[in-house]
VOGU-3710 file (C-alpha; in Angstrom, 3 decimals, decimal comma):
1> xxxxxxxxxx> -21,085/6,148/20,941  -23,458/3,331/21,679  -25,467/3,891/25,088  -27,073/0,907/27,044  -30,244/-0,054/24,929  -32,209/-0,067/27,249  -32,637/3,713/27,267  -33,635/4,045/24,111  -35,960/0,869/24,115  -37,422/2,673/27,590
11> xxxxxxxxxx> -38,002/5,844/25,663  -39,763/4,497/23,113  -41,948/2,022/25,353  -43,229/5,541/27,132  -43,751/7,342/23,988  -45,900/4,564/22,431  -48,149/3,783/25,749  -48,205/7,370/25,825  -50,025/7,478/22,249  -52,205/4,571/23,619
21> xxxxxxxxxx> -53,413/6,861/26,678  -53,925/9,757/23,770  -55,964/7,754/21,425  -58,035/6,117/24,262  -59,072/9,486/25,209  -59,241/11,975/21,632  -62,330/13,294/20,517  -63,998/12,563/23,485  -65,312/15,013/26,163  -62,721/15,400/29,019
31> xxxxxxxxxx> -61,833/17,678/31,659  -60,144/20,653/30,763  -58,510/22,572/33,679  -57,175/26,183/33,020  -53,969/27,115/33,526  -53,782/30,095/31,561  -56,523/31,825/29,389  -55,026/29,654/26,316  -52,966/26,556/28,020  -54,952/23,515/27,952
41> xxxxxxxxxx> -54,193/20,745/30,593  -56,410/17,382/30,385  -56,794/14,573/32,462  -54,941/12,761/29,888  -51,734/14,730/30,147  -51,908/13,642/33,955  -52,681/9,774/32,825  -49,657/9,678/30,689  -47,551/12,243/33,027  -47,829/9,115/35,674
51> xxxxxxxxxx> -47,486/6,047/34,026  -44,157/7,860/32,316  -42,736/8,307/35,849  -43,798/5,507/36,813  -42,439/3,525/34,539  -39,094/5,665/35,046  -39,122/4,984/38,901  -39,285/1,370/38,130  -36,572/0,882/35,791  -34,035/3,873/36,613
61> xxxxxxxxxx> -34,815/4,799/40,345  -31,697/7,206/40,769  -32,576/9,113/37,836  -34,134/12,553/37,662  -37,233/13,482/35,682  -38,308/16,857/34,832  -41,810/16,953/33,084  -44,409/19,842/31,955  -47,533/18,888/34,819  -46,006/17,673/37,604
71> xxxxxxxxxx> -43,078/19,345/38,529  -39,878/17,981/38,243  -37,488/18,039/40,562  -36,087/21,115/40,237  -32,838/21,458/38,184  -30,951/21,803/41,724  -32,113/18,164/42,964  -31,772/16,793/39,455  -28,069/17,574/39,898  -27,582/14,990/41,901
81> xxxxxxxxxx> -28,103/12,245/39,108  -26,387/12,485/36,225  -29,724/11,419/34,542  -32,135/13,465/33,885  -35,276/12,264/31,870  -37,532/15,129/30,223  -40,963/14,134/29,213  -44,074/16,305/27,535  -47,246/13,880/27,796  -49,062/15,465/25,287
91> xxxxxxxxxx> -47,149/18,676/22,948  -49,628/19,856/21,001  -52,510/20,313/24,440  -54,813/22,816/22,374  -55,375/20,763/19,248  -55,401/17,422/20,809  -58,398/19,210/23,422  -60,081/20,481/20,269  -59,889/17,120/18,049  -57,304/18,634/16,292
101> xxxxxxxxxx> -54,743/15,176/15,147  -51,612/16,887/15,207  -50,050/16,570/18,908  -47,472/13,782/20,094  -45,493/12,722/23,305  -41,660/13,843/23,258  -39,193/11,890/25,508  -34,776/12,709/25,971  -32,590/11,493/28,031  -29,465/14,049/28,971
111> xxxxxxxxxx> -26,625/12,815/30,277  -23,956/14,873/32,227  -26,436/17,794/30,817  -26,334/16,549/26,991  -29,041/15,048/25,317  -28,250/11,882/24,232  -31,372/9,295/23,384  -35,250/10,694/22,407  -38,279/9,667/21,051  -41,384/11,711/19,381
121> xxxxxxxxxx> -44,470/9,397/18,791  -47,469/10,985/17,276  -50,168/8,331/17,663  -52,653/9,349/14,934  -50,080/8,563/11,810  -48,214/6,280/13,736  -45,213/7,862/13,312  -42,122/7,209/16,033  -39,299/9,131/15,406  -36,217/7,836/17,217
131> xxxxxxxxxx> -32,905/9,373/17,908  -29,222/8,453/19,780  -26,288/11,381/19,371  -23,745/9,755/16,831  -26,262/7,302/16,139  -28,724/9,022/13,872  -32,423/9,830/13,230  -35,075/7,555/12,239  -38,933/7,497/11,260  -39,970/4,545/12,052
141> xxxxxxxxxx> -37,211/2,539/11,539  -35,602/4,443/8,517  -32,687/6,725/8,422  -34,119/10,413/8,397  -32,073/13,707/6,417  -32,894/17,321/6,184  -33,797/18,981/2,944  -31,651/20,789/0,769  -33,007/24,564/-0,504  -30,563/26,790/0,843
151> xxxxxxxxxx> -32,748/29,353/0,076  -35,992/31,087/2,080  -37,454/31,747/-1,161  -38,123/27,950/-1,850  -38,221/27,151/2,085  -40,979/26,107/4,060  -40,593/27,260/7,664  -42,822/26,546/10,803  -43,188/28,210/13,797  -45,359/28,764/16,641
161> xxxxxxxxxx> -46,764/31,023/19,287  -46,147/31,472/22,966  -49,374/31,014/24,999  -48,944/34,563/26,709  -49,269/36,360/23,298  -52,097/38,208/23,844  -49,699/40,169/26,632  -47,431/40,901/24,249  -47,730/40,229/20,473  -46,235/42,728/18,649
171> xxxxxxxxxx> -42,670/41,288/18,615  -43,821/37,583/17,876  -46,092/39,072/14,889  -43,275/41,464/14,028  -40,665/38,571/13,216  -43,377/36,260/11,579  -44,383/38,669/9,316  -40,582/39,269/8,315  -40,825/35,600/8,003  -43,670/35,960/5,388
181> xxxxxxxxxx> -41,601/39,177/3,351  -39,035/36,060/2,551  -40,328/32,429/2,776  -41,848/30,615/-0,252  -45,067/29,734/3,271  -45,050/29,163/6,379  -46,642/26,609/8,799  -48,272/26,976/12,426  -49,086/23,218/13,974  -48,975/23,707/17,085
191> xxxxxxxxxx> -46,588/20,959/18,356  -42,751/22,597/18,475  -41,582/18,341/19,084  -43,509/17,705/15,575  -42,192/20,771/14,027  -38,558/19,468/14,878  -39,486/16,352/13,920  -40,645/17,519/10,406  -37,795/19,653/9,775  -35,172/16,597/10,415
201> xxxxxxxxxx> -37,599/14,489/7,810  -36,893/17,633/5,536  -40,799/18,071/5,020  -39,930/21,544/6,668  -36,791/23,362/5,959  -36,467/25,624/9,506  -38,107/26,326/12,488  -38,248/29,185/14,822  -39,808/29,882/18,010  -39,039/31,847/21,083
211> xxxxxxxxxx> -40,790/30,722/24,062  -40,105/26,812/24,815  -39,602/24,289/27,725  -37,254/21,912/27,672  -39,626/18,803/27,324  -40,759/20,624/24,141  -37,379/20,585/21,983  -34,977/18,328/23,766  -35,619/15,039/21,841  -36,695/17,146/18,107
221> xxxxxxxxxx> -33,381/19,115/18,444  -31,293/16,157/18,590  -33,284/14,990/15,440  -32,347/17,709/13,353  -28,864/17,473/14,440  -28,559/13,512/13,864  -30,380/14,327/10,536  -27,771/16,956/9,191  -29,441/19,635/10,156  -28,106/22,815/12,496
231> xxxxxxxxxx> -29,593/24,145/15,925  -29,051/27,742/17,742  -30,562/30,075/19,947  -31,753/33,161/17,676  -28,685/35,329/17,958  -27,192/31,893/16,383  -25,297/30,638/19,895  -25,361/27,176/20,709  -28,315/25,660/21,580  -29,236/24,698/25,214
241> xxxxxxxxxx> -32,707/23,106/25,699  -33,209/25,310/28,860  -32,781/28,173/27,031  -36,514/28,901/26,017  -35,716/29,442/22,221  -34,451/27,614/19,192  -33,917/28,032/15,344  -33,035/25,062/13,355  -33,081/24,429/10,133  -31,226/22,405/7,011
251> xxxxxxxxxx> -27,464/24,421/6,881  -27,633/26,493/4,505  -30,981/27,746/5,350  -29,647/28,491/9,366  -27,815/31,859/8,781  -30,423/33,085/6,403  -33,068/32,557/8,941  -30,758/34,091/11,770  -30,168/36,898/9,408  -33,729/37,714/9,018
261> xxxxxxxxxx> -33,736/37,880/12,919  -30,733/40,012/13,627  -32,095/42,638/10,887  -35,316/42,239/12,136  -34,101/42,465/15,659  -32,170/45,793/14,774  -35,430/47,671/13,634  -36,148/50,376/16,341  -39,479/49,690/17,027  -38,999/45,661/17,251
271> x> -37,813/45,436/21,159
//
């Protein structure tokens, strides 16, 4: 199903000013406010927080948005539109504060609660990956597919790391080292959107991670999906992007990597 075009074209306008604002601002000195001992928030993420809503207010006033610094409405006022837009300025906050290029700004659109429309732009390989449900996935223009080893032996997976670790780490270092026992390597970037973008380019194979907001998977899941791939929580329901936590991978790599979770799950000392 075709949706108007100008949601897509609107997601994709917001993604690419938004890598404008980013590259304006990288590698230079900004301010850095603290939110947590790890959790980065710039300036920047406010710049490109705004002229996102404001470009949202202009074109689609009825429509809710729910994005990482501001505040969104909350999901009980968002119910009154059937609309809601969900918007990270900058995934990736740590390495883009640190000069690290890997960080991007992720965009969906859910309808009636469904994702339908996204865009992931990361601004320092000019890379836009664009997605509509039934539509497909693209990079840039082309058609995008997951990989094909069906096995975590030749699989490379990615993951990342909540930014409340330090409170509790052993169960987030107790699944990625189960990871390790199986997978040919594995990847930490730092930018969950990128990871999902990666695995629906099939330059990843699967993905895991367990503590997520919305505006951090909503557009990359769709990705995978469009791209062939499969997406559940980690006990292998389906996904929702409220839920905090997501595996997807290529399909025959999903129940493998849910396997390794249940069993790893099941260990008594793991809870």
């Amino acid at each position: 199903m075709h949706h108007d075009p100008r949601y897509l074209a609107t997601a994709i306008d917001i993604v690419l000013r938004a890598g404008d604002i980013q590259m304006r601002h990288f590698g230079r000195p900004f301010d850095v406010v603290m939110k947590g001992s790890i959790d980065l928030v710039t300036e920047v993420d406010l710049e490109v927080e705004r002229m996102c809503r404001a470009v949202l207010a202009e074109r689609f006033p009825d429509h809710a948005i729910l994005a990482e610094e501001l505040g969104g409405q909350p999901d009980a006022a968002a119910g009154t539109s059937e609309y809601c837009w969900l918007f990270d300025p900058i995934d990736g906050t740590t390495n883009y504060a640190h000069g690290f290029p890997v960080f991007c700004a992720s965009l969906a659109l859910e309808i009636r609660g469904r994702v339908e429309v996204g865009a992931i732009y990361d601004p320092t390989r000019r890379e836009l990956f664009t997605v509509e449900r039934g539509v497909g996935a693209f990079l840039n223009g082309t058609r995008l597919a997951v990989s094909k080893a069906d096995r975590l032996l030749e699989a490379v997976l990615v993951t990342g790391f909540p930014y409340d670790i330090h409170q509790h780490p052993d169960q987030v270092l107790g699944l990625f080292g189960a990871f390790i026992r199986q997978a040919r390597a594995i990847r930490r970037l730092g930018s969950a959107a990128l990871d999902l973008c990666y695995v629906a380019a099939g330059r990843l194979d699967g993905f895991w991670e367990g503590s997520l907001k919305p505006w951090d998977v909503a557009a990359g899941a769709l990705l995978v999906e469009e791209a062939g791939g499969r997406v559940t929580l980690m006990d292998g329901s389906p996904f929702a992007p409220r839920a905090g936590q997501i595996v997807a991978a290529n399909p025959g790599l999903l129940q493998p990597m849910l396997d390794v979770i249940a069993a790893f799950r099941q260990q008594p000392d793991s809870r």
